[in-house]
N, C-alpha and C positions, 0 to 999 in steps of 0.2 A: 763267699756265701755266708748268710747270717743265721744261726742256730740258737736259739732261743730255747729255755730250760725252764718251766715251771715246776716246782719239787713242793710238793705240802709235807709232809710225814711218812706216809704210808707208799705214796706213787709220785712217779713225774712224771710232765706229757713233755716230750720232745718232738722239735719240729726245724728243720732245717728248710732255709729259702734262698731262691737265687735272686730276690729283689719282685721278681713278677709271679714265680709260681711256688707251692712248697712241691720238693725233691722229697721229701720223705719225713714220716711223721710215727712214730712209735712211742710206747710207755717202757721204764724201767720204777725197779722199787724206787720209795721217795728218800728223802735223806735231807734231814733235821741237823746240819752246819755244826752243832750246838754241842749234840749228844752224842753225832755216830763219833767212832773214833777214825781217825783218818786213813788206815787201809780199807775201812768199810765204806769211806766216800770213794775211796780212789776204786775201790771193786765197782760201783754203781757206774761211774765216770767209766771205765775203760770200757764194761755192756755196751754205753750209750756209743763209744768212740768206734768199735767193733761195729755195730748199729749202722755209723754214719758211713764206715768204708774210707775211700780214700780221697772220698771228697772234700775240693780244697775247704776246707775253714777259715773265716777271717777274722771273723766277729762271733763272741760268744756272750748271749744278754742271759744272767742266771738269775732267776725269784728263786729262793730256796726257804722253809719252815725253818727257824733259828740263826738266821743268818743276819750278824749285826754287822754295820759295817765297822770296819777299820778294827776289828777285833780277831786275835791269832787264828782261830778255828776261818771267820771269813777269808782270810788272807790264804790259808791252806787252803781252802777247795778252788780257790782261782787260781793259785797256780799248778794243781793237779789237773785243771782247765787249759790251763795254757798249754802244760808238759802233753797234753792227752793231744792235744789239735794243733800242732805246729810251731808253737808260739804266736799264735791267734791273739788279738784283743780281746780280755773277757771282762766284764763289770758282774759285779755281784751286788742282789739288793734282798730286803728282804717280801715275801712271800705277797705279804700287806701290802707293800710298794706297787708289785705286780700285780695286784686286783684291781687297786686303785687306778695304775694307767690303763687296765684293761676299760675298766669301767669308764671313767671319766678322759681317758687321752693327756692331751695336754693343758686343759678347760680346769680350772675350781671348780671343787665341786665335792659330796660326799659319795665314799664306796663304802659300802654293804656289802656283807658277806654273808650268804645263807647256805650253806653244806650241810654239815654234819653237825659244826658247831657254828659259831655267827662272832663277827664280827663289823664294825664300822670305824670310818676315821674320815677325817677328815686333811681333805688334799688340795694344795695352792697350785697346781697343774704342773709339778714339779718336785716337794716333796709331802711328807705326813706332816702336818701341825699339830696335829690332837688326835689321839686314839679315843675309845668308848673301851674298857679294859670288857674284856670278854668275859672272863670270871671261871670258866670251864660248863661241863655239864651239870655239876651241881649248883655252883653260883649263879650259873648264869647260861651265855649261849642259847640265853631266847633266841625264838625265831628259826632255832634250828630242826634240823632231824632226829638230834639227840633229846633235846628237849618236848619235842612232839612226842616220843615216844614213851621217855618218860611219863609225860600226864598220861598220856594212854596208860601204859601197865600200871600204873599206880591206882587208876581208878577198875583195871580191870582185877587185881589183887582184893580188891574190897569189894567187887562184885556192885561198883556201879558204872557201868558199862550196859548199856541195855540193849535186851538180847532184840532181836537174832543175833544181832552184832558181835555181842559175847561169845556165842558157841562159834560161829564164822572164824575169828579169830583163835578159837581155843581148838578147833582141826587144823588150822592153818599153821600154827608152831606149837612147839613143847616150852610151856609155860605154866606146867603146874609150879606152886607156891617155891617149891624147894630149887627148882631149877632157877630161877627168877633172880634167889637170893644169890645165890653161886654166882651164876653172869654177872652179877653186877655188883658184890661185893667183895668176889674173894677169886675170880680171874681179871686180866690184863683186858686192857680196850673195850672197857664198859660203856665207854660211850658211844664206841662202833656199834657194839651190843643193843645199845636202845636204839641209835639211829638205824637200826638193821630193819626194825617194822615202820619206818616213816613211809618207804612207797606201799605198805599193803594198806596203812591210814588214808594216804591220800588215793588211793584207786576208790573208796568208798565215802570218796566225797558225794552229798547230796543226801546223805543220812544226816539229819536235823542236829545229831548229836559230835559226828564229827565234821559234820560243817562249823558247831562253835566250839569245838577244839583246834580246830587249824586257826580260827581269828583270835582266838586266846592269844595264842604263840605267836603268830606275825605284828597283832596288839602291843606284846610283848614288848617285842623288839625295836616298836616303834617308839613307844615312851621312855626306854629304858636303857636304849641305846642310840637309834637314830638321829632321835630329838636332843641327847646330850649335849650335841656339839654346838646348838645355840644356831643353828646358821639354817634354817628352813625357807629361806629366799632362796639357798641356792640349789642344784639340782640331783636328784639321787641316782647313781650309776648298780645295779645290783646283778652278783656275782654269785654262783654255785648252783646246784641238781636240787634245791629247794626253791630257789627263788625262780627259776624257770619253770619249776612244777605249781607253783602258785601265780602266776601271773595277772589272773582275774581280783584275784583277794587282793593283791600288792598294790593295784591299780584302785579299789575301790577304797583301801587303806589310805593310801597317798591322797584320795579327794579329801578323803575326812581330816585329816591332819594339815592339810596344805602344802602338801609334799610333791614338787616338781621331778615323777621320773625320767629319766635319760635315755634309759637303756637298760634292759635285762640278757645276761647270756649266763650259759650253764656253767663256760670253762674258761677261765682268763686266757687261754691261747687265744680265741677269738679275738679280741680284744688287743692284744701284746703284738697280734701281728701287723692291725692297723697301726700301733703305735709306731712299731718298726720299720714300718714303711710298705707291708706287700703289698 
């Protein structure tokens, strides 16, 4: 059986397959190669192996957030992979990799990432040739939910946000001035923090004003990243819970640009599992 691992930071979707069907498909926390320390990878690993039961393992395909190849921390989580499942065959690549074959398979082509934050790179149907650097929520990560949300509070801090809209919003969460500053400057996971209002933005799409807040941001990400990688002939594969929730926008984007899309899905599992063969 083949058990495929996507891990971004926060979460990983796990999904084990016997070749025709998946046997069983759960979530454990995510785990960052890079940062966690290595009982804390091996605590998420043994969840996941407890999870799987004693079903044989053969193959184990991991995307993980910080996982470079050929570097000691990667090295450690495959073989705390191997020690966990039998001594199974495991490959380890990183997160990006995994988008990218979700998105595009085995075809050139670019992946697009729209989550929380955004990324793109570009891919020879086999490895990354060129990234678009992301930059984070402050620099950067157009196109994303973090980003969307930002413009949003920003303009709703200065009270141009126009109402009804403003007050909808201002029952909807606690967002007076003081609390605003707190989340986002002096607690942990600010950027989950902004991207935490991107679905109450987008449930009120067809209000004039965030209908061109959302094309700002997708706008964005198309000048500023997309388009970086010079190669607009070839075709765009797009990944994460924003780019499925903008579909309509993405599609009307890509005319104007001359952007060939591929394929949009929410979650690289989709994706990773055609690769892998179910």
């Amino acid at each position: 059986m083949k058990l495929i691992i996507d891990s971004g930071a926060t979460k990983a979707d796990w999904c084990l397959t016997d070749g025709m069907d998946i046997v069983r498909e759960f979530k454990t926390d995510g785990m960052n190669v890079s940062v966690l320390s290595e009982a804390d990878i091996a605590g998420i690993i043994m969840e996941g192996a407890v999870a799987v039961g004693n079903r044989p393992v053969t193959e184990v395909h991991l995307y993980a957030a910080g996982l470079i190849e050929g570097t000691s921390a990667a090295e450690r989580a495959k073989e705390i992979l191997s020690k966990a499942f039998g001594g199974a065959y495991v490959e380890g690549f990183s997160d990006m990799l995994g988008a990218a074959r979700a998105a595009c398979g085995r075809r050139e082509g670019i992946c697009a990432i729209l989550g929380t934050g955004s990324n793109s790179c570009l891919y020879d149907g086999s490895r990354i040739v060129h990234t678009a650097r992301s930059g984070g929520f402050i620099l950067g990560d157009e196109g994303g939910g973090a980003c969307l949300g930002k413009f949003f509070l920003a303009d709703y801090i200065k009270g141009l946000v126009p109402e009804p809209l403003a007050s909808e919003f201002g029952e909807a969460f606690d967002v007076d001035y003081m609390t605003v500053v707190q989340k986002v400057y002096k607690e942990p996971a600010p950027s989950a923090y902004l991207g935490s209002f991107a679905p109450w933005i987008l449930e009120h799409r067809g209000n004039p004003y965030v209908d061109a807040l959302v094309e700002r941001n997708l706008t964005d990400f198309f000048e500023r990243s997309l388009l970086r990688h010079g190669r607009a002939d070839l075709p765009a594969g797009f990944v994460g819970g924003i780019a499925a929730a903008c579909t309509s926008q993405l599609y009307a984007l890509a005319g104007r640009f001359g952007v060939h899309i591929s394929r949009i899905i929410a979650s690289p599992m989709e994706g990773l599992l055609d690769y892998h063969g179910l």
